[in-house]
DSSP file (Angstrom, degrees, kcal/mol; ACC not computed):
  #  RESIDUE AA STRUCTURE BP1 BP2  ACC     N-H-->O    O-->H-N    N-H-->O    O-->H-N    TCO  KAPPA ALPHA  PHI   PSI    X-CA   Y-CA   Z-CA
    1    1 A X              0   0    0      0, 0.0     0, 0.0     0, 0.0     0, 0.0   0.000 360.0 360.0 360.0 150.0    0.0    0.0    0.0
    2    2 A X        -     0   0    0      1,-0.1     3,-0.1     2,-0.0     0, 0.0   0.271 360.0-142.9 -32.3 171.4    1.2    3.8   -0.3
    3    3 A X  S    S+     0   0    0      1,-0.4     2,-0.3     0, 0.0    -1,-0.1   0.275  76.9  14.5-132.5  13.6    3.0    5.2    2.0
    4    4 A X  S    S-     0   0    0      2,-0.0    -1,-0.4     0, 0.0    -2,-0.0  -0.773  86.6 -82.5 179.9 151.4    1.4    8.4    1.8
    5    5 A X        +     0   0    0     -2,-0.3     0, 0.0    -3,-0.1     0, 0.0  -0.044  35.0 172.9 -51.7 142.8   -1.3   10.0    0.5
    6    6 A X    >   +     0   0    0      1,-0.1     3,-3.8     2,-0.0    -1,-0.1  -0.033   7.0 169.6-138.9  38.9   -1.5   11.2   -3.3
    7    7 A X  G >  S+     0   0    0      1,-0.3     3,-1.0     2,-0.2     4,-0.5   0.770  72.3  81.4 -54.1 -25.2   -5.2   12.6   -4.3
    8    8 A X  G 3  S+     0   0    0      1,-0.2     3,-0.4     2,-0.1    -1,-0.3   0.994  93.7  38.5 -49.7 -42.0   -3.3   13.8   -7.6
    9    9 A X  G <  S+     0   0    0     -3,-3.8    -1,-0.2     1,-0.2    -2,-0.2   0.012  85.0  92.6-119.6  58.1   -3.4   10.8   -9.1
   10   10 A X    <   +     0   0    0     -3,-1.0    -1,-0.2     7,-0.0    -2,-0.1   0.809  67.4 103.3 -80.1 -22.3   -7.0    9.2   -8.3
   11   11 A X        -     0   0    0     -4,-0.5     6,-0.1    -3,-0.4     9,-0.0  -0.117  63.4-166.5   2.6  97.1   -7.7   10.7  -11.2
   12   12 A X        +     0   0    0      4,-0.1     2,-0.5     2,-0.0    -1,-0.1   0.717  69.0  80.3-105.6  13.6   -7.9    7.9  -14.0
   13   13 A X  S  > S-     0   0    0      1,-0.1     4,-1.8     2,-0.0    -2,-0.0  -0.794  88.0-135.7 -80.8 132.7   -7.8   10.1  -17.6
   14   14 A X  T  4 S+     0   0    0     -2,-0.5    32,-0.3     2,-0.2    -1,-0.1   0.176  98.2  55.3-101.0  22.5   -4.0   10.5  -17.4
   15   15 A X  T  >>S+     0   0    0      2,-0.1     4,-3.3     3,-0.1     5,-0.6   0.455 101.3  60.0-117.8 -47.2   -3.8   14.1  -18.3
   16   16 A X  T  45S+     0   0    0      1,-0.2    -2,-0.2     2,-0.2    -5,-0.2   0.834 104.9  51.4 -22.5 -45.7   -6.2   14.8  -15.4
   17   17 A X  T  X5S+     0   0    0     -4,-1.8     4,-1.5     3,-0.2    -1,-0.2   0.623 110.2  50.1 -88.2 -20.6   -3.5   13.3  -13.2
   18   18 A X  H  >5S+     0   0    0      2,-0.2     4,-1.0     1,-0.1    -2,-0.2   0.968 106.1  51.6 -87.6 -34.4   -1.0   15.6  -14.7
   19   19 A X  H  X5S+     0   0    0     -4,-3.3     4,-2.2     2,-0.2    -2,-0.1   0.584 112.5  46.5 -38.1 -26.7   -2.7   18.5  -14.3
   20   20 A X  H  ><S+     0   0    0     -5,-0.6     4,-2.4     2,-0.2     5,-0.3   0.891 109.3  56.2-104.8 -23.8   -3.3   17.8  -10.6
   21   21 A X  H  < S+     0   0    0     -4,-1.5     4,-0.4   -13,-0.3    -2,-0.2   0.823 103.5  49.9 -25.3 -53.9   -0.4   17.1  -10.2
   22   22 A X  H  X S+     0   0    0     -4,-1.0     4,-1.1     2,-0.2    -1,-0.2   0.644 108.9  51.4 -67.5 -18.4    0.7   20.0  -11.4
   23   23 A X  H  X S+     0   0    0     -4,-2.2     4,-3.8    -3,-0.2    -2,-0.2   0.853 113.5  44.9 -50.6 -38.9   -1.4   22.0   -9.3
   24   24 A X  H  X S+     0   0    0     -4,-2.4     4,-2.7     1,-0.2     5,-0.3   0.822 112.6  53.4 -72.0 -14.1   -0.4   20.3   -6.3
   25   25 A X  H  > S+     0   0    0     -4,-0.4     4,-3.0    -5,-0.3    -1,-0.2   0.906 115.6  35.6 -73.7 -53.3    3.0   20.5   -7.4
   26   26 A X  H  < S+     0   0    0     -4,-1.1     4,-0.2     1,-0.2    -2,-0.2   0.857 111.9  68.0 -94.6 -25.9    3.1   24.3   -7.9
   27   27 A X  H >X S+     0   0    0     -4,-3.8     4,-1.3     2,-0.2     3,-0.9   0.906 106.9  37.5  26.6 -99.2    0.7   24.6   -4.8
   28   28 A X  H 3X>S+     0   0    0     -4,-2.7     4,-2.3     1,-0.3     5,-0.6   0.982 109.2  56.8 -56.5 -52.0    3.3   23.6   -2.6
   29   29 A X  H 3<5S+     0   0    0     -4,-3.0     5,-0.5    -5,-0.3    -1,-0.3   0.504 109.7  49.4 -69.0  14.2    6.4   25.2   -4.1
   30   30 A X  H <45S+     0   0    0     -3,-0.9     3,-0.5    -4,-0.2    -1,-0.3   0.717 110.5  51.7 -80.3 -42.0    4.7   28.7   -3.7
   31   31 A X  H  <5S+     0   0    0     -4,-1.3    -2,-0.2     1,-0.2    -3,-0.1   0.618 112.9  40.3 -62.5  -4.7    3.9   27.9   -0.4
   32   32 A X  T  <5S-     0   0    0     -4,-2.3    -1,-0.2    -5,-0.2    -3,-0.1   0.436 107.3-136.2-117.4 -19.4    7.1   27.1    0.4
   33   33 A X      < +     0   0    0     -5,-0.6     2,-0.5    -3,-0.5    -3,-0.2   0.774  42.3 159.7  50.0  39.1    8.3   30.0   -1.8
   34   34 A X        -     0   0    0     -5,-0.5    -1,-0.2     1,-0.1    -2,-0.1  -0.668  37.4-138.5 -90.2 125.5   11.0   28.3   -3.5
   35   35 A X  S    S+     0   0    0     -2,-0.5    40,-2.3    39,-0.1     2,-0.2   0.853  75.6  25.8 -55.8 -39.4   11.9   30.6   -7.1
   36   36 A X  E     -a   75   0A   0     38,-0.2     2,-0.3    40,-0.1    40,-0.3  -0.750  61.3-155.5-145.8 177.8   12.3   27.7   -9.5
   37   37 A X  E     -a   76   0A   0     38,-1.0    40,-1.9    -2,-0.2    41,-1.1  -0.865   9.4-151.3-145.0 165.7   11.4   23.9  -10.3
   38   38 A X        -     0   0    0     -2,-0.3     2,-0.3    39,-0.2    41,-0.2  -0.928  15.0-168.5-135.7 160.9   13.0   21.3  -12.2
   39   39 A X        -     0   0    0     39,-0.4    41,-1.7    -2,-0.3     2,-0.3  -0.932  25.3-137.5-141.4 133.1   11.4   18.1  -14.3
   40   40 A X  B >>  -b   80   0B   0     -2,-0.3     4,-1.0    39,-0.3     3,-0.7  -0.672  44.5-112.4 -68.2 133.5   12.0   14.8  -16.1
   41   41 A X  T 34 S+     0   0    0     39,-4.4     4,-0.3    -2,-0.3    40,-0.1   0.834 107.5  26.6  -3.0 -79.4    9.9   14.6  -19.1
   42   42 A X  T 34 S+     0   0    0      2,-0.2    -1,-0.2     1,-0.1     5,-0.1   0.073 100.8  78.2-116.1  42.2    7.4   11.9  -18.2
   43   43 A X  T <4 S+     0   0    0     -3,-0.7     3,-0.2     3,-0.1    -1,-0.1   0.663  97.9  52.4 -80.4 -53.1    7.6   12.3  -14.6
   44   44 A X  S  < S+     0   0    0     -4,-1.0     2,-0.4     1,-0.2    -2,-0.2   0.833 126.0   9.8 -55.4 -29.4    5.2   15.2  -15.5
   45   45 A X  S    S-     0   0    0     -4,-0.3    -1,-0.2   -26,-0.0   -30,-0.1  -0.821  88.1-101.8-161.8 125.0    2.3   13.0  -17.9
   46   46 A X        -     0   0    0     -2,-0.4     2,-0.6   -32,-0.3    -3,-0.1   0.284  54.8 -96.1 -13.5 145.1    2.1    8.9  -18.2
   47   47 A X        -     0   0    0      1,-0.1    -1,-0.1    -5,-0.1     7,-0.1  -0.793  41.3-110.8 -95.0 154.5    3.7    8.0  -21.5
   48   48 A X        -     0   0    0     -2,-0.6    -1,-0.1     2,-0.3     6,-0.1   0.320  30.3-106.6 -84.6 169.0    1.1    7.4  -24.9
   49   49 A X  S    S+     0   0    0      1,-0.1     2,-0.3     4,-0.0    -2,-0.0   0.615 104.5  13.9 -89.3  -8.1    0.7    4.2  -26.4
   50   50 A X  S  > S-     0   0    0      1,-0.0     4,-0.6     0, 0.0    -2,-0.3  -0.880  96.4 -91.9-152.4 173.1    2.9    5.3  -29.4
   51   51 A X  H  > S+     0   0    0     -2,-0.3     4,-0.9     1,-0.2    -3,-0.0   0.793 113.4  52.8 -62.5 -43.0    5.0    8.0  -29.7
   52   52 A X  H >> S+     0   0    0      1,-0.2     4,-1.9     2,-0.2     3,-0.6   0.952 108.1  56.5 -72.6 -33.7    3.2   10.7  -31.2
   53   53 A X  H 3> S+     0   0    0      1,-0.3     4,-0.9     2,-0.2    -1,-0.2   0.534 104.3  51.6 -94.4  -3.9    0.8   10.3  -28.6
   54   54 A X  H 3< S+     0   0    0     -4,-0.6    -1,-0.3     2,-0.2    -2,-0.2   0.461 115.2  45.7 -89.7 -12.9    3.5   10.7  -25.7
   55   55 A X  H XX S+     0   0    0     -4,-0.9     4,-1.8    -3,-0.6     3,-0.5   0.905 106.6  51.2-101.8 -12.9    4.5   13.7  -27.2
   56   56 A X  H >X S+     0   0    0     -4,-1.9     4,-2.3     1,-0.3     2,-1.2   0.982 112.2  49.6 -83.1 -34.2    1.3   15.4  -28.0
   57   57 A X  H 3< S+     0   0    0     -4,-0.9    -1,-0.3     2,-0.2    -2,-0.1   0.083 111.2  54.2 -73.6  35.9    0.2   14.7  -24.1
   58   58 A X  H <> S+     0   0    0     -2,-1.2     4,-4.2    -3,-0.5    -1,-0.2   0.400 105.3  54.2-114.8 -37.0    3.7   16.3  -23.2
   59   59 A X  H <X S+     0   0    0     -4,-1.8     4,-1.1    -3,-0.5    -2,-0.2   0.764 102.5  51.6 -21.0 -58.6    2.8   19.1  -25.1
   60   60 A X  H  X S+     0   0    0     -4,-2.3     4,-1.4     2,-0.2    -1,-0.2   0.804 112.6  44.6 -74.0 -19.0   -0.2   19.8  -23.5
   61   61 A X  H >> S+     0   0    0      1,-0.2     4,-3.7     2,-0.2     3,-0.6   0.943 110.2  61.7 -88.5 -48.8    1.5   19.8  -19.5
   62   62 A X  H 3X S+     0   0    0     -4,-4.2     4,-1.6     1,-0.2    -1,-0.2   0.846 105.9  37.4 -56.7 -37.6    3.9   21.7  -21.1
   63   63 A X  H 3X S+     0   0    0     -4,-1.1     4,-0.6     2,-0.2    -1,-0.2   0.832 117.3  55.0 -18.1 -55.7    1.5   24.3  -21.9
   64   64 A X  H XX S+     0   0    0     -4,-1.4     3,-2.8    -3,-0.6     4,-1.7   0.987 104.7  53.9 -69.1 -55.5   -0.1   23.7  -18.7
   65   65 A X  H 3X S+     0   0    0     -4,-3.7     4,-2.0     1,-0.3     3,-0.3   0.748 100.8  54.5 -17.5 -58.9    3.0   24.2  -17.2
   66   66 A X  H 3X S+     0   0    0     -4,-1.6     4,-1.5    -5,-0.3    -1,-0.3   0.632 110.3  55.0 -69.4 -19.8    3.8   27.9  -18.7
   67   67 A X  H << S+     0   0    0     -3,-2.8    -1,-0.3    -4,-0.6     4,-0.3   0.771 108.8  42.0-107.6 -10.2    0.4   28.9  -17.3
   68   68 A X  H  X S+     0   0    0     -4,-1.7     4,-0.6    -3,-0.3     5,-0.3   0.743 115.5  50.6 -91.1 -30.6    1.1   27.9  -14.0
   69   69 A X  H >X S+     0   0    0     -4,-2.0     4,-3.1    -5,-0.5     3,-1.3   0.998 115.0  44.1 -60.5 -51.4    4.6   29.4  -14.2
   70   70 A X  H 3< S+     0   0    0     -4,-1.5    -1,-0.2     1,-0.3    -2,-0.2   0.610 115.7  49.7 -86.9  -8.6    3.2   32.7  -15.5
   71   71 A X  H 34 S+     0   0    0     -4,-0.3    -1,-0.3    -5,-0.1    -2,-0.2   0.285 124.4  25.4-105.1 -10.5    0.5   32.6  -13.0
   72   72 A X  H << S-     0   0    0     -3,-1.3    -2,-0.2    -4,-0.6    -3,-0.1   0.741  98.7-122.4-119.6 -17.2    2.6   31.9   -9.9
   73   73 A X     <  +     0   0    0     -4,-3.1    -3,-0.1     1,-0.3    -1,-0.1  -0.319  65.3 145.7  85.4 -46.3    6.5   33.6  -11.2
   74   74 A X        -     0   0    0     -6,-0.2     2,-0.4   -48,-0.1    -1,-0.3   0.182  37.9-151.8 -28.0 120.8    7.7   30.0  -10.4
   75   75 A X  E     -a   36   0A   0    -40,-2.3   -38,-1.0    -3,-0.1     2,-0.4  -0.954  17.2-112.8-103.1 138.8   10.5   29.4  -13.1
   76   76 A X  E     +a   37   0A   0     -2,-0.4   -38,-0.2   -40,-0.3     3,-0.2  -0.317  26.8 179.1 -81.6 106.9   11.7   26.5  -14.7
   77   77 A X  S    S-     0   0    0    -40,-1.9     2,-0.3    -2,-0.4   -39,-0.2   0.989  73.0 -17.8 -77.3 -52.5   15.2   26.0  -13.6
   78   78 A X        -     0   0    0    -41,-1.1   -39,-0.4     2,-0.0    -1,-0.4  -0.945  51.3-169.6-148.3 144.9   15.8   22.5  -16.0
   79   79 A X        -     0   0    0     -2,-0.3   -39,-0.3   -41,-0.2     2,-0.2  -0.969  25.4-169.8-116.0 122.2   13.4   20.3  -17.6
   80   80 A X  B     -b   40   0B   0    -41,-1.7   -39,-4.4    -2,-0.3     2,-0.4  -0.634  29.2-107.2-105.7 165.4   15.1   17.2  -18.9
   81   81 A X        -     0   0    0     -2,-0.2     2,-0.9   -41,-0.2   -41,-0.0  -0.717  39.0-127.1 -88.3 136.5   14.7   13.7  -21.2
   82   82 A X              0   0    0     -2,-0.4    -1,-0.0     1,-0.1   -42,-0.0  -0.891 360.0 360.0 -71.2  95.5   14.5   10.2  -18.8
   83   83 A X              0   0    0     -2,-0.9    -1,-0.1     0, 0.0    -2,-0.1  -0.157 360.0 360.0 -30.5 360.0   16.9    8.7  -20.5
């Protein structure tokens, strides 16, 4: 079983879960009032069943992303590929 709670991802559409994710995500690190954030790729949205379809639902968080940066200041320090 977990070992701690994660209401981000009851969610089961798996852009749903990246988006609350990213709220909770950007949430904390305002509260916490840390300037900048960093990411893996698909730590941020579940990977597609094919490729195109992992990149266009990385596409959309990234989007989502810029609107939560531009809506909090939070900046992107690095985002990087999981390798």
């Amino acid at each position: 079983a977990p070992t701690r709670p994660m209401p981000w991802l009851h969610a089961t559409d798996p852009m749903q879960q990246a988006r609350d994710k990213m709220d909770a995500a950007f949430e904390f690190i305002t509260k916490m009032g840390i300037p900048f954030y960093c990411f893996h790729d698909f730590d941020l949205v579940a990977e597609g069943s094919s490729i195109a379809e992992s990149e266009k639902r990385l596409q959309a968080v990234v989007d989502y992303a810029k609107q939560k940066q531009a809506a909090s200041g939070v900046q992107l320090l690095w985002g990087t590929a999981n390798l």
